[in-house]
Steps between C-alpha positions, in 0.01 A plus 500: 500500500498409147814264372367418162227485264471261187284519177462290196262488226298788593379796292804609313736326717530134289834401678646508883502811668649538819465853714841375776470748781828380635764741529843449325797558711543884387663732754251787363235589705525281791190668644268366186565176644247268754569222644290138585517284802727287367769760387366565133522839362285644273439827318220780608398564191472387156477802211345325138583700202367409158379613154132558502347157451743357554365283742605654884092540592459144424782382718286710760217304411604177561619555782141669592324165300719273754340625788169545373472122345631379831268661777149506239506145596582508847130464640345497854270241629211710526546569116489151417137441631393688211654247195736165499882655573671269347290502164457908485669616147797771547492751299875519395535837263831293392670731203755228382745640196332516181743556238615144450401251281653231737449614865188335613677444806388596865570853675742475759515699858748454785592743802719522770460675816608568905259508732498476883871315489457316182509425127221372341487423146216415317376460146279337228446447123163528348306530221142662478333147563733319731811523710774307386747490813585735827783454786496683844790482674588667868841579596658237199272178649228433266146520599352338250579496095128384299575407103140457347276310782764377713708652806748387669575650864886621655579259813425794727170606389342138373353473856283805470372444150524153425098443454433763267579345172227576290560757321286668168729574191333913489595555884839504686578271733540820696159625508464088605631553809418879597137326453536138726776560762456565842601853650839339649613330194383826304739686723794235439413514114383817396453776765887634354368470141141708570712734695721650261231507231245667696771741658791530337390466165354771316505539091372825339424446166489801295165341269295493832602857649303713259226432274478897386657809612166599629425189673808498648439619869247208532783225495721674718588283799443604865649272719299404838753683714464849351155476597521374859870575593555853591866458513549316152288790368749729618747339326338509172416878566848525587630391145243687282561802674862474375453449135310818478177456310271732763339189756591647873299191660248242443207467674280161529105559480182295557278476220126376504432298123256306386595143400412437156412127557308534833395857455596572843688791652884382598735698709812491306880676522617776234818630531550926386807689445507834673648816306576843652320803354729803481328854543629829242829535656597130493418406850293212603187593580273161527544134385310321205429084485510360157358195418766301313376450181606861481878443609690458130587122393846520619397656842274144539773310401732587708257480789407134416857416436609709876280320678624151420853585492502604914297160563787307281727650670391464824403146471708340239416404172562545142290742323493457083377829311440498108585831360592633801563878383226502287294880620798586778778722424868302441562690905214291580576218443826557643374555787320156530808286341735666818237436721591124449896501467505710794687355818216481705334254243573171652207332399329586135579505162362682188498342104404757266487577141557800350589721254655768674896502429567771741488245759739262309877565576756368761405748789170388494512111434754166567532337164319182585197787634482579157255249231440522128215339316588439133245373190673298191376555142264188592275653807764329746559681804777457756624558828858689575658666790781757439766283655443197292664714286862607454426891663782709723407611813588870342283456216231781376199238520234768374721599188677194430094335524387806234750389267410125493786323682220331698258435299100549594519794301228573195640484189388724219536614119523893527451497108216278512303718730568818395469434143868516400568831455269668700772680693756639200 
């Protein structure tokens, strides 16, 4: 479960921004509310309103970057026959604020999470060409803190990672010891840490779901399970079925294609929707399989996002969508939001940005469920939940938000686009 997530000096985000998932001590909506090992509650979900632009897809980002940067340098040993580990170039795709004369500065990343019965924090600071510091800590003790070239190690974990020392100013010290520790000490160290990243973390970032509308139903995601799990597919089947866009089943398929490297002929997996055909009078009479590029955007959408939000839910985990009712109808999304506040939700959470204000008012959302993302006059963007601010519980968040009394609204000259008196 996520606890927090930190960003500086990254893409339009110049200073500290800090996503707390930590609930405040509202009597609302007790049932929005998980709870850690150690007693710690924290909110199911996290709504981001915002202006367009105004920067909520790039908070999304670096929280996707974080993850990415970490684990493109986590290498195995049968990778590192091929070229010298510790002297291999990272390719960092760093997008630092721009719109300073004075912030040269390095980019700044720090999470916090709960996993298997504990906290782990863990974070660096980078530029494209080095990193400048990073601190891992488990359960408060420090595991090790690096500034520049040297580490130092926490009392309880020296022991176990004493030796490795040498570390390159591109790579993390992390990616040091994924690399050189034995499988016991990597269980000690970092079996937690891999866990909840390979598991329980999942960001879906809005630039990498569609290229075209056309194109669309080739990035859709089909999750092992639908394939191979009969009863997981019923499940899915079970939740398009409700929303009512025509798919009575799904049906898995081998194909034979050729492999356009090898040229040889490959078994491989599709996965077809099944529509009924209805005779004259109405009646079925037959059913039809569709291939899904011709299921409509939303349709694949909500299948991709269906699919993940059972496994979440199942397993635990927090699952981060950017533009979340973008193609799905407001009841849609709806749908997927109370899938995560429900009751029987003890183990996931959802982060989300949106647009769609017929999801933002007190039945729906706590007040600390509820973020803004604002951009100043200089490119600035921050980070603001609902109750750092002086709201009632009564309050009309959806009207009182369309009339600017939060902020992270667009602001516009009415005269100035429609020519002054166009409208007399």
């Amino acid at each position: 479960m996520l606890i927090m997530f930190k960003v500086k000096n990254y893409t339009s985000f110049k200073d500290e921004a800090i996503l707390d998932m930590r609930a405040a001590s509202y009597k609302q909506h007790t049932t929005h509310l998980l709870e850690t090992y150690d007693g710690t509650k924290l909110v199911k979900t996290a709504a981001i309103y915002g202006a367009n632009a105004s920067g909520k897809s790039n908070f999304i980002s670096a929280m996707f970057f974080f993850e990415k940067y970490i684990f493109e340098q986590f290498i195995t040993k049968n990778e590192a026959e091929e070229y010298d580990f510790l002297s291999k170039d990272m390719e960092t795709r760093l997008e630092p604020f721009q719109l300073s004369g004075d912030n040269n500065g390095a980019s700044e990343f720090d999470i916090m999470f709960s996993c298997n019965d504990k906290t782990i924090q863990y974070g660096f600071e980078c530029t494209s060409e080095e990193v400048i510091s990073e601190w891992y800590y488990i359960n408060d003790k420090k595991v090790f803190e690096r500034n520049g070239s040297q580490v130092t190690f926490g009392k309880s974990y020296e022991k176990y990672i004493k030796e490795f020392t040498k570390v390159p100013k591109e790579r993390l010290y992390l990616s040091v010891l994924e690399y050189f520790l034995g499988e016991k000490e990597k269980e000690i160290i970092l079996y937690d840490f891999v866990e909840f990243f390979q598991k329980e973390y999942d960001v879906f970032l809005e630039l990498f779901f569609e290229s075209t509308i056309k194109h669309i139903a080739g990035l859709v995601r089909i999750n092992e399970r639908i394939v191979k799990d009969k009863n997981f597919r019923k499940k899915v089947e079970k939740y398009l079925s409700q929303i009512d866009v025509g798919i009575k089943g799904l049906d898995v398929q081998v194909k034979t294609v050729v492999d356009e490297k090898t040229g040889k002929e490959k078994k491989r997996k599709i996965l077809k929707t099944i529509h009924d055909i209805y005779d004259d009078n109405g009646l079925v009479c037959g059913q039809k399989e569709f291939e899904l590029p011709q299921e409509s955007t939303g349709t694949l959408r909500f299948l991709t996002y269906i699919q993940e939000v059972i496994e979440m839910t199942e397993r635990g985990g927090v699952f981060v969508v950017d533009e979340i009712s973008a193609r799905l109808h407001p009841l849609l999304t709806k749908l997927i939001v109370d899938f995560f506040q429900d009751s029987k939700n003890t183990k996931a959470q959802l982060i989300f940005t949106t647009h769609d204000i017929s999801l933002l008012n007190k039945e729906q959302f706590r007040r600390d469920e509820v973020v803004f993302v604002d951009k100043n006059h200089k490119g600035v963007s921050s980070l603001y939940a609902l109750s750092d601010l002086k709201v009632r519980d009564d309050a009309t968040f959806n009207k009182d938000y369309l009339q600017g009394k939060y902020g992270a609204i667009p602001i516009f000259n009415y005269d100035g686009i429609l020519g002054g008196d166009a409208i007399g």
